[in-house]
Backbone bond lengths (Angstrom), bond angles and torsions (degrees), N, CA, C in turn:
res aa  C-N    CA-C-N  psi(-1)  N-CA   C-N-CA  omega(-1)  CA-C   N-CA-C  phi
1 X - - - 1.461 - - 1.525 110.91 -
2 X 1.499 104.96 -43.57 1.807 96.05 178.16 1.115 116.51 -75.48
3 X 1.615 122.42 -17.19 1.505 113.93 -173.97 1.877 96.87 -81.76
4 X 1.308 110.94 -19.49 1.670 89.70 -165.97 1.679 97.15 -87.42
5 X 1.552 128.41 -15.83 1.445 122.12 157.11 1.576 118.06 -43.07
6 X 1.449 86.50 -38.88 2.058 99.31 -148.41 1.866 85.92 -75.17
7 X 1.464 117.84 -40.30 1.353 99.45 166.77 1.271 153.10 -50.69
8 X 1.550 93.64 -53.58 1.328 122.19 156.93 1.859 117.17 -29.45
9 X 1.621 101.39 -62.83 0.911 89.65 174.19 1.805 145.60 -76.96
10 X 1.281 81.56 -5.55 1.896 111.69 -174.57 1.869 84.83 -73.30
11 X 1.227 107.26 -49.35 2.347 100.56 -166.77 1.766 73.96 -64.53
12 X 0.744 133.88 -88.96 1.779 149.00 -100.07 1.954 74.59 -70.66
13 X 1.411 120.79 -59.45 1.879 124.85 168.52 1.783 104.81 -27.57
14 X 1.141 103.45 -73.57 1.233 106.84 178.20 1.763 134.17 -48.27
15 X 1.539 117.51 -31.12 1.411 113.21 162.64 1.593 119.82 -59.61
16 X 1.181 140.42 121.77 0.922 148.27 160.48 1.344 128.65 -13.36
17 X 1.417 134.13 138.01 1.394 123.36 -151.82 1.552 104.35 -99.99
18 X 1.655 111.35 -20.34 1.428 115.68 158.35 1.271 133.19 -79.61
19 X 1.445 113.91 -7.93 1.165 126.94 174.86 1.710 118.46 -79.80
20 X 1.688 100.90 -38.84 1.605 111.30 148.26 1.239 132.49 -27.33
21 X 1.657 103.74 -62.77 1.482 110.33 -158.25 1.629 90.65 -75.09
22 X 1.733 120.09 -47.85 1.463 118.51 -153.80 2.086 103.56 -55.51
23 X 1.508 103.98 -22.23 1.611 104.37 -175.90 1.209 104.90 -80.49
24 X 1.451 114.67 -26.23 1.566 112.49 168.90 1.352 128.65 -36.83
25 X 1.331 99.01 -38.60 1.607 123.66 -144.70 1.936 90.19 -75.03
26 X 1.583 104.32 -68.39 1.401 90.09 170.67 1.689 146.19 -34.93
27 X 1.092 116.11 0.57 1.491 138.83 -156.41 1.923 85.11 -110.33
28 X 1.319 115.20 -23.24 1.370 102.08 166.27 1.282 109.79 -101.35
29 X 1.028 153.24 37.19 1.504 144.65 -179.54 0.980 122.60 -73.09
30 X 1.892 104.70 -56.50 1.384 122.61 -170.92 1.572 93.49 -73.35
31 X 1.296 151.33 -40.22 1.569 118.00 168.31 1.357 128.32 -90.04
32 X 0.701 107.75 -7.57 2.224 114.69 142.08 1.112 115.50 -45.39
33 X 1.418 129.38 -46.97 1.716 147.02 -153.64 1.463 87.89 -79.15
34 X 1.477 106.61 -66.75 1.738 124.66 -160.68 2.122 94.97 -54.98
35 X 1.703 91.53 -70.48 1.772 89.55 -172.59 1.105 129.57 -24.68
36 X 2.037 96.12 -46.01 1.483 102.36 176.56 1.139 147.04 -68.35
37 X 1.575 106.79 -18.84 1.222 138.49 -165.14 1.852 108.58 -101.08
38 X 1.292 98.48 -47.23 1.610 97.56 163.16 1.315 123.43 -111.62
39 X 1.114 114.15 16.36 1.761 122.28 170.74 1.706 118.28 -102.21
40 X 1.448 96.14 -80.85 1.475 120.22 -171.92 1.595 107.82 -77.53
41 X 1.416 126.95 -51.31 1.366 108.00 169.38 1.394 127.38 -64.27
42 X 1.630 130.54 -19.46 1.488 114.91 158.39 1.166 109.10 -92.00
43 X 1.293 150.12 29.78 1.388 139.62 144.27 1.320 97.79 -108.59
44 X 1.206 156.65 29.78 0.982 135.44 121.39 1.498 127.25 -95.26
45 X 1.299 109.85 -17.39 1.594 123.87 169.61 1.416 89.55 -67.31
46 X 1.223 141.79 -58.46 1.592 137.21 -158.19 1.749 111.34 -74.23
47 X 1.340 94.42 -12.90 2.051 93.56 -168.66 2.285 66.69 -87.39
48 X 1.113 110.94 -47.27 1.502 94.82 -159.70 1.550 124.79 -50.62
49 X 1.640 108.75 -34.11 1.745 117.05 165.10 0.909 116.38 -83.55
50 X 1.225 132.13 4.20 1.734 130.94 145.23 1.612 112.14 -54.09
51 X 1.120 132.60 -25.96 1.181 127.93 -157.49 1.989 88.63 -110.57
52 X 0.812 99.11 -16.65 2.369 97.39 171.45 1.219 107.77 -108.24
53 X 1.334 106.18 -177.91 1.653 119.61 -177.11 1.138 93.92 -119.45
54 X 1.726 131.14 48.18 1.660 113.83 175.06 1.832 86.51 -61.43
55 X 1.510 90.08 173.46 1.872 108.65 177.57 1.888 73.63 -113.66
56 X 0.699 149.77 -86.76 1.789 139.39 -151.94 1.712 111.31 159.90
57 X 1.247 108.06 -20.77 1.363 105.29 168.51 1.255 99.28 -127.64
58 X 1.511 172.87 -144.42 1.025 147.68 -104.28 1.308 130.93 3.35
59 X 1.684 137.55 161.56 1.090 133.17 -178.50 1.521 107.38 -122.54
60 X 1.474 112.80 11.36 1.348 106.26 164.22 1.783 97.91 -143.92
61 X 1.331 99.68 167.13 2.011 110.05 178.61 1.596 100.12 -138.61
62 X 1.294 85.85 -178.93 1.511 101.98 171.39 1.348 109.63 -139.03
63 X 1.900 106.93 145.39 1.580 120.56 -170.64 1.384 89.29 -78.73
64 X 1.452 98.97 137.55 1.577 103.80 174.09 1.911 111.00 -132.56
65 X 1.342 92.69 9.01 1.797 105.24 -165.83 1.748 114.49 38.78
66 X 0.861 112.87 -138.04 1.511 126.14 172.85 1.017 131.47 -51.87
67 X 1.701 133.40 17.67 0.880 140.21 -167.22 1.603 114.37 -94.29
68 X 1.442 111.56 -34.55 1.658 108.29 157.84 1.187 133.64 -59.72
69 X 1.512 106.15 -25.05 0.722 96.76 -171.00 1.617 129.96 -102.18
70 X 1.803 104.93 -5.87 1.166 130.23 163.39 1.741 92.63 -69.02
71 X 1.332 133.11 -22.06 1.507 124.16 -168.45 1.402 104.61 -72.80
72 X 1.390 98.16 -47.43 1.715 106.08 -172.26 1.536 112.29 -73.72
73 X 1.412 128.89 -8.15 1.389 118.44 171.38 1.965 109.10 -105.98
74 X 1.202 82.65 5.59 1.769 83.16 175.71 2.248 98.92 -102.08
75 X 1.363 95.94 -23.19 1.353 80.08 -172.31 1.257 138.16 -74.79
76 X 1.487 133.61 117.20 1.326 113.72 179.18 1.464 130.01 -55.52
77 X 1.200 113.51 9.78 1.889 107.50 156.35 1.103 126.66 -77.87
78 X 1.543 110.74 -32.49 1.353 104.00 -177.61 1.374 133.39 -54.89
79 X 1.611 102.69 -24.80 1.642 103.25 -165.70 1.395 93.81 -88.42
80 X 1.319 122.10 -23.25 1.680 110.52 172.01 1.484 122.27 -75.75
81 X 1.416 116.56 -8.79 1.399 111.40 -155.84 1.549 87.58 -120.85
82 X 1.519 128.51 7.81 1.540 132.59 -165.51 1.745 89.51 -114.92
83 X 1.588 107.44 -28.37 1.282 103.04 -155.77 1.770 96.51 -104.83
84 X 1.196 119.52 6.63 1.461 139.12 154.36 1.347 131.90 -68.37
85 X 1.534 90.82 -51.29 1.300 103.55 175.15 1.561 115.16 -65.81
86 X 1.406 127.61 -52.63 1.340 146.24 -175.03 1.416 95.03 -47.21
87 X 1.712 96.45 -59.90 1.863 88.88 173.69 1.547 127.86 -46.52
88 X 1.636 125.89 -48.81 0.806 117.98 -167.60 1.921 113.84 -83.42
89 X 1.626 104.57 -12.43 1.358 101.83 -179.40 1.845 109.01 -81.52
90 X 1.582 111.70 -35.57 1.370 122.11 -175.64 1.506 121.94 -69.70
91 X 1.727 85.83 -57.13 1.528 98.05 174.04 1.694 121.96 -44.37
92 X 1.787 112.24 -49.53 0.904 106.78 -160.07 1.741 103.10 -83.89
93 X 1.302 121.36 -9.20 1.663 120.14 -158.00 1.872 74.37 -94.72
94 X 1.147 136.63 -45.17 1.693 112.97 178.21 1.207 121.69 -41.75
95 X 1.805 106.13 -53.35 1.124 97.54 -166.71 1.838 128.47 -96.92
96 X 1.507 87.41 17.81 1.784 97.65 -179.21 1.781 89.21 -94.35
97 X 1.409 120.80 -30.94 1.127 109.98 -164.98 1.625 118.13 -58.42
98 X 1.794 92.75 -43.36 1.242 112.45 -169.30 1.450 110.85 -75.94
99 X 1.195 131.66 -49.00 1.644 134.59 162.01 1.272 111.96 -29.43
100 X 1.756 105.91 -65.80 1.475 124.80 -144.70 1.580 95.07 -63.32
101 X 1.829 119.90 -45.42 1.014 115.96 -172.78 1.564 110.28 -84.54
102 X 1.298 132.18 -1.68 1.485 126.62 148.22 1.257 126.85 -32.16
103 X 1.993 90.67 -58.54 1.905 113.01 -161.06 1.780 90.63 -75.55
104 X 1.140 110.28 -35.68 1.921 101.68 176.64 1.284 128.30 -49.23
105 X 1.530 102.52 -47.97 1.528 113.11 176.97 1.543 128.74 -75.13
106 X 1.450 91.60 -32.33 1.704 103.27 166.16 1.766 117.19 -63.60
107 X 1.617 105.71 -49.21 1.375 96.69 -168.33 1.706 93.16 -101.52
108 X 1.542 124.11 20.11 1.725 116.26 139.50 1.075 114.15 -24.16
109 X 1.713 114.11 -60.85 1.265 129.41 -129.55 1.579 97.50 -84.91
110 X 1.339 104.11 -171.65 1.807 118.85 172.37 1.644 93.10 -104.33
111 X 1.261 115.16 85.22 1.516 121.69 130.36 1.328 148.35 -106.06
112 X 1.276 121.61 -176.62 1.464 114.89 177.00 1.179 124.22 -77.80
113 X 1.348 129.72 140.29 1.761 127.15 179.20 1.528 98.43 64.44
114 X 1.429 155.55 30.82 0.717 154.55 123.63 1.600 126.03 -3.23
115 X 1.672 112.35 -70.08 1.377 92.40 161.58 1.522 131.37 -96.87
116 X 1.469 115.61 33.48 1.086 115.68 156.31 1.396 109.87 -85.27
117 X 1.494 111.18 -64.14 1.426 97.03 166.34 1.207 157.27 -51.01
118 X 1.863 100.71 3.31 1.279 111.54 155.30 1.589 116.44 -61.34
119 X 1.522 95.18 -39.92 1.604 112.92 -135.20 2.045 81.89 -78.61
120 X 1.097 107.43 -17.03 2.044 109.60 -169.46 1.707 93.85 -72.27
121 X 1.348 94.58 -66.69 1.752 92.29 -172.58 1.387 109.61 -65.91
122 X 0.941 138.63 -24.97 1.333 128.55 -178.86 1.330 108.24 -65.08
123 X 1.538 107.21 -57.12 1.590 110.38 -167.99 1.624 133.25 -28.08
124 X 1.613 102.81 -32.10 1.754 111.23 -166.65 1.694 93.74 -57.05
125 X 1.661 104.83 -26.47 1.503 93.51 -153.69 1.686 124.52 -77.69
126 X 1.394 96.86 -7.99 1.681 108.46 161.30 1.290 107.76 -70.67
127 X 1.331 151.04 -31.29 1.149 149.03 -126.77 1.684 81.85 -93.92
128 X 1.289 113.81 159.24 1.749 111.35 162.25 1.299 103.73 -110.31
129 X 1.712 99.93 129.52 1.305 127.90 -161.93 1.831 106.63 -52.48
130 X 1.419 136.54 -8.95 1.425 146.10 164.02 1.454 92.79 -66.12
131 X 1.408 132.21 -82.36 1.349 124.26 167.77 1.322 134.66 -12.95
132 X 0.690 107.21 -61.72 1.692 140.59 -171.08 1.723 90.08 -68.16
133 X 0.850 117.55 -50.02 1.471 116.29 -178.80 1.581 122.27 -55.91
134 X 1.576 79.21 -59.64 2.054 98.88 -179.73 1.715 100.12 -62.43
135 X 1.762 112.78 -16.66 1.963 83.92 -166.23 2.031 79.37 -89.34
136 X 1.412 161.88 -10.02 1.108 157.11 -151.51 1.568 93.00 -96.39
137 X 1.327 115.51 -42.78 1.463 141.07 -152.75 2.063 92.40 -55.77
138 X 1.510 91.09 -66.99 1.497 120.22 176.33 1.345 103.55 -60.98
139 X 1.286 148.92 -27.86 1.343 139.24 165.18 1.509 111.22 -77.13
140 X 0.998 101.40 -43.51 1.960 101.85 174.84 1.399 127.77 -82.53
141 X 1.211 127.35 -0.47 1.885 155.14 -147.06 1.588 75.36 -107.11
142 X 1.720 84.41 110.40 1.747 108.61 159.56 1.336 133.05 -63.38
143 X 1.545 110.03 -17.54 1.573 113.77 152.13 1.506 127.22 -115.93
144 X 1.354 106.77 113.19 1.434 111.54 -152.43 1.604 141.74 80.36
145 X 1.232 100.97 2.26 1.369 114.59 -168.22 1.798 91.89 -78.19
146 X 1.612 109.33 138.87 1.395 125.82 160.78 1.669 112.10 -42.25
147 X 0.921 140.81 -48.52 1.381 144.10 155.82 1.360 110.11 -29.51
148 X 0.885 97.72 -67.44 2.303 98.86 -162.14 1.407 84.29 -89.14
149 X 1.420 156.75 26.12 1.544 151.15 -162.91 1.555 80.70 -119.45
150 X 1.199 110.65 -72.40 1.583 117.96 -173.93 1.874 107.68 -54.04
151 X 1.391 124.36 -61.29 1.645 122.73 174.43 1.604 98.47 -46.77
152 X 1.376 133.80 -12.46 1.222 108.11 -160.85 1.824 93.45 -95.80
153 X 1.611 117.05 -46.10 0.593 149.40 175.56 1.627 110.85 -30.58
154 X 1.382 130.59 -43.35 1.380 144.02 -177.14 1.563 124.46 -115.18
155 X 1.945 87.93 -1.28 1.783 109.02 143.64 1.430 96.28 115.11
156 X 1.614 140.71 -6.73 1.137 154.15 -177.60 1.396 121.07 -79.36
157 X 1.486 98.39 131.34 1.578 105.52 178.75 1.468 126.82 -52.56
158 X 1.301 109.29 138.88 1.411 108.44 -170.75 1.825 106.70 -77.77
159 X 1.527 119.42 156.96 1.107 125.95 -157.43 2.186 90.53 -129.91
160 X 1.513 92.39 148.06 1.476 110.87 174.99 1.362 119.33 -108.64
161 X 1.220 119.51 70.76 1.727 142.12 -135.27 1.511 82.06 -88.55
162 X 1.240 119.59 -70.38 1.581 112.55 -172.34 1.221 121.99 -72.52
163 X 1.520 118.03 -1.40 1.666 127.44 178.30 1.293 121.82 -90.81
164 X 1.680 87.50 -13.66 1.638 89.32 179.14 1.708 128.87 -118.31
165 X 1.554 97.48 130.55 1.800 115.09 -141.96 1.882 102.91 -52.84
166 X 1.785 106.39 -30.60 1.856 81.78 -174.61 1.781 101.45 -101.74
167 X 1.324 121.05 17.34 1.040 115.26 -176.65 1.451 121.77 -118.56
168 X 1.607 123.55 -10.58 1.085 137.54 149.90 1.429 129.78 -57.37
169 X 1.604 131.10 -38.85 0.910 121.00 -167.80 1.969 107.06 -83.03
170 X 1.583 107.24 -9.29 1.580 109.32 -173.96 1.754 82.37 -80.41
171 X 1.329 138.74 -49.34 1.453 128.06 -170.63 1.303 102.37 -36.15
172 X 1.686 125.52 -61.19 1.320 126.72 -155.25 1.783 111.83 -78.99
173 X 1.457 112.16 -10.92 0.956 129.92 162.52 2.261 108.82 -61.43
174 X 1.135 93.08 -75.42 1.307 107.57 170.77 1.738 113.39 -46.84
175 X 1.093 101.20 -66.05 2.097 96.40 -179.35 1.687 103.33 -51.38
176 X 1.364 121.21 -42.89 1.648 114.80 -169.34 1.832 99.97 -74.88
177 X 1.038 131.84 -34.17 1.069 132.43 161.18 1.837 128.83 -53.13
178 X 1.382 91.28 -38.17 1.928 80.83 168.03 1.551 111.30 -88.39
179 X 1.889 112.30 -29.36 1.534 97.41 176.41 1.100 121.33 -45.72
180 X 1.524 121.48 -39.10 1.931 128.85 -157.66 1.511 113.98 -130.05
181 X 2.024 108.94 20.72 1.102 94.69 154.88 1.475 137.37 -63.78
182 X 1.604 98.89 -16.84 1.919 115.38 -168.32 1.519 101.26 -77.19
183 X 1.447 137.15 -14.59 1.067 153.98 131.55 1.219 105.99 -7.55
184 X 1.687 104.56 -108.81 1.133 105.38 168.48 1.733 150.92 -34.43
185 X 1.434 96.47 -28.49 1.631 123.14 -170.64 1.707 86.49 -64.95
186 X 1.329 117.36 -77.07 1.591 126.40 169.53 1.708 109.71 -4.69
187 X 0.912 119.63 -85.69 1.250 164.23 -162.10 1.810 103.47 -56.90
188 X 0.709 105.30 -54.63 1.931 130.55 145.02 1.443 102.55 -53.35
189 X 0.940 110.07 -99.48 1.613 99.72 179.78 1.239 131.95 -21.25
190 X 1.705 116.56 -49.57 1.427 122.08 -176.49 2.132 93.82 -67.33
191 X 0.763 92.43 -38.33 1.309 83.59 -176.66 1.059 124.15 -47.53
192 X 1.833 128.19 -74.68 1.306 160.33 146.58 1.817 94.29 0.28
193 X 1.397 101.29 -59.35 1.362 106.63 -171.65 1.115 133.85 -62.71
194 X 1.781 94.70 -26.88 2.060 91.21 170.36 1.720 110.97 -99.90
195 X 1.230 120.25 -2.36 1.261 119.25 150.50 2.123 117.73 -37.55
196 X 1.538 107.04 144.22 1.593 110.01 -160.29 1.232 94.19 -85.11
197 X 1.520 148.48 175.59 1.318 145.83 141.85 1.418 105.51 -78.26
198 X 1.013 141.30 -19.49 1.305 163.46 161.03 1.837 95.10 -16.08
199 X 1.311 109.97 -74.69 0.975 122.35 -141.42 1.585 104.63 -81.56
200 X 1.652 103.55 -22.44 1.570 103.90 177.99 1.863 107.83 -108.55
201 X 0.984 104.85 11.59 1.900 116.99 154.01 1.191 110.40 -98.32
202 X 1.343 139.21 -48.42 1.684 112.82 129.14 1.469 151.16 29.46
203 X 1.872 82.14 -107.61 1.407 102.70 156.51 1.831 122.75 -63.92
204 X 1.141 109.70 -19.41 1.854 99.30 -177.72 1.623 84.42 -77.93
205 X 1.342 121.44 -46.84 1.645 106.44 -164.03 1.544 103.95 -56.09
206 X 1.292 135.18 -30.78 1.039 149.51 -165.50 1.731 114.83 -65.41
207 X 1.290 98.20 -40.12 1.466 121.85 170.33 1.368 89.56 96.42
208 X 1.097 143.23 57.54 1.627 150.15 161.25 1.364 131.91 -74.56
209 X 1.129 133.97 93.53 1.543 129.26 -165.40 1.576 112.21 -48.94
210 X 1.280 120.55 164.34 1.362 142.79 175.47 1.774 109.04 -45.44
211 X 1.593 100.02 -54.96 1.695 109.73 170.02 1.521 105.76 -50.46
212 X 1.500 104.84 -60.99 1.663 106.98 -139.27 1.409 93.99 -73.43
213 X 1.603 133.73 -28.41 1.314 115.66 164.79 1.776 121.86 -52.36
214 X 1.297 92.32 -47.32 1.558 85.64 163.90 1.104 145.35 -39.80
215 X 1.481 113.83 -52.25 0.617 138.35 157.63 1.525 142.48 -51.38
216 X 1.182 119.76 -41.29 1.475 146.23 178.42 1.811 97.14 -102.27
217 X 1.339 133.55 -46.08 1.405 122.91 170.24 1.420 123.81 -76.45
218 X 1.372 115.58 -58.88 1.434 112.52 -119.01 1.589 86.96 -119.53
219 X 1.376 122.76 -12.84 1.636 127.86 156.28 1.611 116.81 -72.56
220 X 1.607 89.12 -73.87 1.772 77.33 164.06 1.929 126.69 -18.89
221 X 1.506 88.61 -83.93 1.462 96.28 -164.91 1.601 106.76 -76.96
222 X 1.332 127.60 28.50 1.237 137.98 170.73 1.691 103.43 -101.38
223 X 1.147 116.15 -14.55 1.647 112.18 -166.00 1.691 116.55 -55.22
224 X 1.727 101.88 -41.43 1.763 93.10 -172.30 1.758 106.32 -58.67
225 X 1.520 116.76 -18.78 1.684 100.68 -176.50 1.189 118.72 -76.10
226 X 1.891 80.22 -28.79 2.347 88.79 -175.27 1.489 97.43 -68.36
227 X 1.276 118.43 -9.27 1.573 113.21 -175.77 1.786 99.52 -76.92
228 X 1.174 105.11 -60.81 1.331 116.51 176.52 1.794 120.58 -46.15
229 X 0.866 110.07 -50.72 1.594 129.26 178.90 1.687 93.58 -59.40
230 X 1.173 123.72 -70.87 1.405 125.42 -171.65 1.675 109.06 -54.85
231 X 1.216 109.16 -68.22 1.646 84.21 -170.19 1.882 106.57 -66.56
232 X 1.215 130.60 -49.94 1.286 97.13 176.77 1.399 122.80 -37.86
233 X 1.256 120.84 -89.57 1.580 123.28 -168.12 1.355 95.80 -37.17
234 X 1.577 155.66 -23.79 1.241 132.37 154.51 1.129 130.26 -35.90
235 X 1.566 110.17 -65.09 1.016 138.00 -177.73 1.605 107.16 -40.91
236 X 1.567 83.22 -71.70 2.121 102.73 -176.23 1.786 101.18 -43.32
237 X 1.310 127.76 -58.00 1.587 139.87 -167.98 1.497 117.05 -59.52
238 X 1.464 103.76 -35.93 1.276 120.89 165.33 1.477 131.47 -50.69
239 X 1.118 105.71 -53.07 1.697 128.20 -170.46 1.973 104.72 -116.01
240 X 1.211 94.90 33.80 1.556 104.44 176.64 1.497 118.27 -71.02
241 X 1.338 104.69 120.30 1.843 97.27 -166.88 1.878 99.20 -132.89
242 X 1.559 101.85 -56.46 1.554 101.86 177.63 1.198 126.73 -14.05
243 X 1.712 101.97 -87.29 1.574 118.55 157.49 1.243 129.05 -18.38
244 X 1.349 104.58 -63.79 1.644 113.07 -171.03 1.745 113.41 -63.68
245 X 1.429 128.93 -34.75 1.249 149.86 153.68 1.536 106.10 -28.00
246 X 1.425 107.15 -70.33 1.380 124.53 -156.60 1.853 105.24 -71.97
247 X 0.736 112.17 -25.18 1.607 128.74 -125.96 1.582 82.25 -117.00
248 X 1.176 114.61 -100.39 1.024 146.68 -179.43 1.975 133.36 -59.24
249 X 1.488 89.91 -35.09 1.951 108.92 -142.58 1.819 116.79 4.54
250 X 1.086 89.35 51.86 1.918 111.26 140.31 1.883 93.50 97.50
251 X 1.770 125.63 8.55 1.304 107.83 -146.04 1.469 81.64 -116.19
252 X 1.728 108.94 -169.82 1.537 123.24 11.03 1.934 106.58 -74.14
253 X 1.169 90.71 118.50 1.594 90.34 -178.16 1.233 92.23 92.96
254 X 1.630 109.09 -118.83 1.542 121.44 -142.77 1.806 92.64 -137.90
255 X 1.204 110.36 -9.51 1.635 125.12 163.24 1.462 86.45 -8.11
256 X 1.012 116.10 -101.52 1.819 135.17 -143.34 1.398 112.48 -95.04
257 X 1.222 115.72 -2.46 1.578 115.05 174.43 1.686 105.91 -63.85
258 X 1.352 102.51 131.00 1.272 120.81 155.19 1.330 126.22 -71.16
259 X 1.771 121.92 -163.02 1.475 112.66 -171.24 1.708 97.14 -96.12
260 X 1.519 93.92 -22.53 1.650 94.47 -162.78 1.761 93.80 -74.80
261 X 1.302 115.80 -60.24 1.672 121.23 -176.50 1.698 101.88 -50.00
262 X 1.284 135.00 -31.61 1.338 128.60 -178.38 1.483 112.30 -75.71
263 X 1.372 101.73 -35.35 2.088 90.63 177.65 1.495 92.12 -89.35
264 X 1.173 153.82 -15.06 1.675 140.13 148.36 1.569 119.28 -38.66
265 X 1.496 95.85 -43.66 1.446 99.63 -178.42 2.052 111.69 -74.88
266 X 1.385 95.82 -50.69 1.545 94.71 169.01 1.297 111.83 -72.06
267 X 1.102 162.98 62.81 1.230 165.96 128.07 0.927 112.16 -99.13
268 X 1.817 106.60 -84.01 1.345 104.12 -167.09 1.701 131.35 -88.66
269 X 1.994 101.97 -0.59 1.444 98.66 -160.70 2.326 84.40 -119.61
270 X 1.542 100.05 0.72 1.541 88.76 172.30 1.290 111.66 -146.94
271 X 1.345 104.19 29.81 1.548 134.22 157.66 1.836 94.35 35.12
272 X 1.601 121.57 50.31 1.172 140.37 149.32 1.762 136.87 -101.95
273 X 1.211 100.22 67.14 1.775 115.09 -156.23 1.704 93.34 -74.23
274 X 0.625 117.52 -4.70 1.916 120.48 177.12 1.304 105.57 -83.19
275 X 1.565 108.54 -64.94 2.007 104.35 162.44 0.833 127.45 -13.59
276 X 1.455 88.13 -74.85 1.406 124.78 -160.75 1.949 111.04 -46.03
277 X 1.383 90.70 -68.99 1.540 110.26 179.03 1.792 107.21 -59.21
278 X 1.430 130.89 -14.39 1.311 123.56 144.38 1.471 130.37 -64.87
279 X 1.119 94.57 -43.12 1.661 118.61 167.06 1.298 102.15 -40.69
280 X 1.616 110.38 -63.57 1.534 110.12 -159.33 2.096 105.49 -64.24
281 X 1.132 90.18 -32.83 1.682 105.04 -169.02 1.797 99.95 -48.05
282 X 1.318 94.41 -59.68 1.269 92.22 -167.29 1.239 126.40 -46.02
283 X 1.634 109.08 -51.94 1.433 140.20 176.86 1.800 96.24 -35.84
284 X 1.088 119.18 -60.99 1.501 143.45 171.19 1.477 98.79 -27.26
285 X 0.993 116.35 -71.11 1.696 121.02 -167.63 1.287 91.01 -78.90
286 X 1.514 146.24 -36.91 1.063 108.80 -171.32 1.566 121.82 -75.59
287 X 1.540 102.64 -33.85 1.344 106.57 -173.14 2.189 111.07 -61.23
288 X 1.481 94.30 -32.71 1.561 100.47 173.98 1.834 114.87 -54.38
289 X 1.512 111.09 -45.32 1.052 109.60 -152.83 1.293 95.79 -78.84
290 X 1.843 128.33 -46.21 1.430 118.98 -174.32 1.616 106.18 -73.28
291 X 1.575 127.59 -30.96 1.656 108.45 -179.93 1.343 97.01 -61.74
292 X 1.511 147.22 -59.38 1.395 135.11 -142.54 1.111 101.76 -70.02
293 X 1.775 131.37 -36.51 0.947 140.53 174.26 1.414 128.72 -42.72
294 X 1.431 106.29 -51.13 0.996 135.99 -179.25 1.928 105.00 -74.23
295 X 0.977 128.43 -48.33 1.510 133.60 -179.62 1.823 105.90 -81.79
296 X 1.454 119.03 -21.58 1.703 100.94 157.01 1.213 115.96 -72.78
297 X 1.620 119.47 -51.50 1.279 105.29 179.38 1.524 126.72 -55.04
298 X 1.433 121.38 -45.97 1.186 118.14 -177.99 1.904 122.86 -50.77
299 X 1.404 91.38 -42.68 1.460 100.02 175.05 0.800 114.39 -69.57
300 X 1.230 147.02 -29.40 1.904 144.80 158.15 1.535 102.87 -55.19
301 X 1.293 133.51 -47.92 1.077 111.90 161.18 1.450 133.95 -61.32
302 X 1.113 102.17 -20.17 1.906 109.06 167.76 1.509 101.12 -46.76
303 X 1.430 102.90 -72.06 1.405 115.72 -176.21 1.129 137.06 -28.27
304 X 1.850 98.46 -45.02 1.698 109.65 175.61 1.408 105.72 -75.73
305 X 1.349 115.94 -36.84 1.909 116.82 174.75 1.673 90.12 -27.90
């Protein structure tokens, strides 16, 4: 038995150590195949109908070069529907950060119902975010909505929460933020958790306040999640469409439309797939430039941890 190991291992010595890695290589194919196929070939088919006026179903277009894209920097939607988006990608990654890592530190601890109260905040996040919309939709809905049911109730005028253009888009800010704070909460937790006790028995011998451990521990060596937490919920806040559909569908007007709900709307409801597919481009670079952005800096702060 040991000599047929001792062989074994004498061939397996003997194959070549480049010959290893090159068999490696096949073991990536099948997600090369997929990326390419659902990544890189429709973003490059889509940078290509940026440059025509297909409408989205026709079987022929016309080259129009730069003309969308001179459309989209002349239009006054963009800066509302760019400055929507930011809201809904920024707004909501602050305030999942700041919650999410509340609900972490609280249910750190040894309390009661603990993992139930995991199991509450977490829950929204099964829900699909269309859902999730329509049950907010019905709480905020100026006729009949649970909201103005209760103001009416204690004799107070009823309010048009989703009708109104600068006060709607913080709602959809707020609803995407409680679905995927449990997201974050997770994610926090795993963190918290591989932290040593070591280091804050330590600090109590040290005579270290409640903050300054925080501060000096449990931020520091918390950074790879805040790394994690930030570019997702970027990502997710960025390209927010569910919600806004359900909730909202992009109004009054164009109030609350996002970038993703605005090339939905030019596609399929103004049969302009050239827009649209500029539309999408942009969205593209923006979301690239603030996640990468966002994941150098953070990781330099890893570093200094």
């Amino acid at each position: 038995m040991r000599q047929e190991v001792a062989e074994e291992q004498e061939i397996s010595l003997k194959i070549p150590k480049k010959k290893k890695q090159s068999s490696l290589w096949w073991m990536y194919l099948p997600a090369v195949a997929a990326i390419t196929l659902f990544v890189i070939y429709p973003f490059f088919n889509g940078l290509q109908i940026t440059f025509t006026d297909w409408d989205g179903f026709s079987q022929s277009s016309n080259w129009v070069g730069f003309d969308q894209y001179a459309r989209l920097f002349s239009d006054p939607l963009t800066l509302l529907i760019v400055r929507n988006t930011l809201l809904y990608g920024i707004g909501s990654t602050l305030l999942q950060l700041t919650v999410g890592l509340l609900y972490a530190l609280l249910l750190n601890r040894s309390i009661k119902f603990k993992a139930m109260t995991r199991t509450i905040v977490y829950l929204p996040v099964i829900v699909s975010p269309l859902i999730m919309g329509y049950i907010w939709m019905f709480f905020f809905a100026y006729q009949g909505g649970a909201l103005n049911d209760v103001l009416m109730l204690f004799g107070l005028d009823r309010i048009n929460a989703l009708g109104n253009p600068s006060l709607n888009p913080w709602i959809i800010v707020l609803v995407n933020t409680y679905q995927f704070v449990g997201v974050s909460m997770i994610i926090y937790l795993a963190g918290l958790q591989s932290i040593q006790r070591d280091y804050y028995e330590a600090a109590d011998i040290d005579g270290a306040t409640a903050f300054q451990q925080f501060k000096n521990i449990t931020f520091p060596l918390l950074m790879p999640a805040i790394t994690i937490n930030v570019v997702l919920n970027l990502i997710g806040g960025l390209k927010l469409f569910d919600v806004i559909v359900s909730l909202t569908g992009g109004g009054p007007g164009n109030a609350s439309q996002s970038m993703s709900t605005f090339m939905y709307t030019l596609y399929f409801r103004r049969e302009d797939a050239g827009y649209a597919a500029t539309q999408g481009i942009l969205m593209t670079v923006i979301i690239l430039l603030i996640s990468l952005a966002s994941l150098i800096y953070f990781k330099r702060k890893e570093v200094e941890a």
